[in-house]
C-alpha positions in Angstrom: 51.1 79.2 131.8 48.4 78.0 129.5 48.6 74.5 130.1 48.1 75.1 133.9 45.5 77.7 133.4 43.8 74.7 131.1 44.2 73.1 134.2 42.0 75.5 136.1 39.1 75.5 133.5 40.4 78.5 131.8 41.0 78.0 128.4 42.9 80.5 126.6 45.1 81.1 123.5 48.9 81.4 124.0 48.3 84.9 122.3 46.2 85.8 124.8 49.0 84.7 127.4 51.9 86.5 125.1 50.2 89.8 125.6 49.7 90.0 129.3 53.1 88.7 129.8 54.1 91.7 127.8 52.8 94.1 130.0 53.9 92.4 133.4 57.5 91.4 131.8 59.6 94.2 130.2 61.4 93.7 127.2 65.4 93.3 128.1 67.5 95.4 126.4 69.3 93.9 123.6 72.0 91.4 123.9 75.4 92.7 123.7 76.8 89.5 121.5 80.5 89.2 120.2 79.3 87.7 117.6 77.6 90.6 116.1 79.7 91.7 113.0 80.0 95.9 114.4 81.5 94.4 117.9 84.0 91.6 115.9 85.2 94.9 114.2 85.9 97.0 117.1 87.4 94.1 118.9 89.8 92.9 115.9 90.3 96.7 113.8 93.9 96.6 114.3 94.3 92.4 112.5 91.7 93.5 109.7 92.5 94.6 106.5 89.8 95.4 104.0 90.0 95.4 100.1 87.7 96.8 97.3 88.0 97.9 93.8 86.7 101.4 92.7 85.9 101.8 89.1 86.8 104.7 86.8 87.1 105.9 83.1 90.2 107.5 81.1 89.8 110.1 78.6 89.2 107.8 76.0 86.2 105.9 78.2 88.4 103.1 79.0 87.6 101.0 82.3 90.1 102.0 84.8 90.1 99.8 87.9 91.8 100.9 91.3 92.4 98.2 93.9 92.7 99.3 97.6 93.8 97.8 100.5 92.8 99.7 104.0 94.0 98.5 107.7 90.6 99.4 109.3 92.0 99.9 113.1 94.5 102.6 111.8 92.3 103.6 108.8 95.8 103.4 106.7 95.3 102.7 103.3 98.2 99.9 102.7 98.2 99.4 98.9 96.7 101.1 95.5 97.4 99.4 92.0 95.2 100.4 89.0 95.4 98.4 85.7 92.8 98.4 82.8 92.8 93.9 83.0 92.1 93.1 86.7 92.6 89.6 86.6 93.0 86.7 89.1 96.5 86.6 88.7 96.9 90.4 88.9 94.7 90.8 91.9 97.0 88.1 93.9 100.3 89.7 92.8 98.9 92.6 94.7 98.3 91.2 98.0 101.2 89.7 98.1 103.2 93.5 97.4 100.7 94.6 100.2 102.5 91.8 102.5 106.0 91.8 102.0 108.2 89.8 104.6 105.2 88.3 105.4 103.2 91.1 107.3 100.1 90.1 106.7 96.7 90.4 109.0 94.9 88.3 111.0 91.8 88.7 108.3 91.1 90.0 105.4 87.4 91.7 104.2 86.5 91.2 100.3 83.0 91.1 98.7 81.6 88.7 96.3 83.8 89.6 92.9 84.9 87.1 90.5 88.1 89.0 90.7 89.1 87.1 93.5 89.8 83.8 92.7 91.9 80.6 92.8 94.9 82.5 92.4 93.9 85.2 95.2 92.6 82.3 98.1 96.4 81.0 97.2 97.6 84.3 97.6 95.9 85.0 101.3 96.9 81.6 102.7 97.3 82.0 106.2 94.7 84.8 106.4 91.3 84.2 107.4 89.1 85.7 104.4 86.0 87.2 105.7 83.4 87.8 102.3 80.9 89.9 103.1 77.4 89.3 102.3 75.3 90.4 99.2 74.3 93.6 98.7 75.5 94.7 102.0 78.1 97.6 101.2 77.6 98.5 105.3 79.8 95.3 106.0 82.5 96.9 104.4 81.6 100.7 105.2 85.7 101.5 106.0 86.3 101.0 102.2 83.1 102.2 101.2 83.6 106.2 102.8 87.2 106.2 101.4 85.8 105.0 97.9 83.8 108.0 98.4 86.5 109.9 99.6 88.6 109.2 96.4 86.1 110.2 93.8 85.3 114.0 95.9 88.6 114.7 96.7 90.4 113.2 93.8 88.9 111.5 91.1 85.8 114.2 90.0 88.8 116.8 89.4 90.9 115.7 87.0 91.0 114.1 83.6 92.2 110.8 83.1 94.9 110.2 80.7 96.0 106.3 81.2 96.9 103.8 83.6 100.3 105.1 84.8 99.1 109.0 85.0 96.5 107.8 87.2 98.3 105.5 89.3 101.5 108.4 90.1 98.1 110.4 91.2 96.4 107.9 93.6 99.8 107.4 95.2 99.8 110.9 96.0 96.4 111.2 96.9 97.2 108.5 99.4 100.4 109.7 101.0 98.2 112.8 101.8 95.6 110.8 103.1 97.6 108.5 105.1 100.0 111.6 106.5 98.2 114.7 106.0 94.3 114.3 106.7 92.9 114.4 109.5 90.2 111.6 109.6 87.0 112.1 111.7 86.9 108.3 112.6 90.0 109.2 114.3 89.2 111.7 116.5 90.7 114.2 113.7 94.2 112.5 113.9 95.8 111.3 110.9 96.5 107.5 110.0 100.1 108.1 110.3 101.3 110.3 112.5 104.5 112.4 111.5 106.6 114.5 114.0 106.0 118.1 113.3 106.9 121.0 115.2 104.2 122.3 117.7 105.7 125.5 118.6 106.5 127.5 115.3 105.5 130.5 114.6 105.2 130.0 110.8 102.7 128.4 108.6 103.7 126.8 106.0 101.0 125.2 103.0 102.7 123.0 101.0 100.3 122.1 98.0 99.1 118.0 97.3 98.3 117.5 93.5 99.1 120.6 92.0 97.1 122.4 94.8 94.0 120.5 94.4 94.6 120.2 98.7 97.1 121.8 100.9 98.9 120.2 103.9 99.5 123.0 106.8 102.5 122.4 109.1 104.1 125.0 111.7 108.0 125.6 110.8 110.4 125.7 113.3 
């Protein structure tokens, strides 16, 4: 447009040509790309798995660290491991627990740790390892709210005595969550559904963690 306004004998700046087109043109509405990292997730939540460690201290002030694997479609958390040394090798050994007979997802999320290294790439061969980008916890938000999840409903209640104390406690923690909580990201429905009966006229509460939560059921 400038060029053949030049033409013309009108000189003017392509700013002055940006803001009249502007007004006459209205901005289109944003581009619905699959490339866009919230759509890849909605698109592929049932062949991701995400992983992150969560960081915590025994009664002595120790470094605990808890490693968690999470299917994001079904918001099941597949694997915890704790250990005071989380090495390489020890990081690997426990994605290959979380894949036994070779059940493994299409990809994987991890951030930017040194804990995952030579040992862990060998580890996920055959999955496509997606690292998020620095200082970007929103790229990994699944693992991030049960992180969160962990330390309220778990973690700030108790005292930590060692590594196998708190690893019989996590387990629990995450049968409940898997089985028992209802999850809002879910609509309220649980990451693993278990029959129940919907007709009882009891209620039953049948305490999680020495009553820290309670799981309701209707008896038969």
């Amino acid at each position: 447009i400038q060029d053949e306004l030049r033409k013309l004998g009108f000189p003017l700046a392509k700013r002055t040509v940006a803001r009249y087109i502007r007004q006459v043109r209205p901005t289109p509405p944003p581009r619905k790309s699959s490339q866009t990292w919230g759509t890849f997730l909605k698109n592929h939540a049932h062949e991701v798995w995400a992983c992150d460690f969560l960081q915590t201290y025994d009664l002595w002030f120790q470094t605990l660290f808890v490693f968690f694997i999470i299917e994001l479609g079904s918001r099941r958390v597949v694997h915890v491991a704790v250990t005071y040394a989380p090495t390489d090798v020890w990081v690997a050994q426990q994605l290959r627990e979380a894949t036994p007979f070779d059940t493994r997802p299409r990809f994987l999320i991890r951030d930017n740790d040194r804990k995952y290294g030579t040992e862990f790439a060998r580890a996920a061969t055959g999955i496509e390892v997606l690292r998020t980008p620095i200082h970007a916890p929103k790229a990994n938000a699944v693992c991030e709210r049960f992180l969160g999840s962990v330390r309220r409903e778990c973690l700030d209640h108790v005292l930590i005595l060692n590594e196998r104390q708190l690893q019989r406690l996590l387990k629990g923690y995450v049968h409940y969550f898997n089985t028992a909580r209802p999850y809002q990201g879910l609509d309220g429905q649980r990451p693993i559904s278990i029959d129940s009966p919907s007709n009882g006229n009891k209620i039953t509460a049948f305490p999680v963690l020495n009553g820290l939560h309670h799981d309701y059921r209707r008896s038969a």
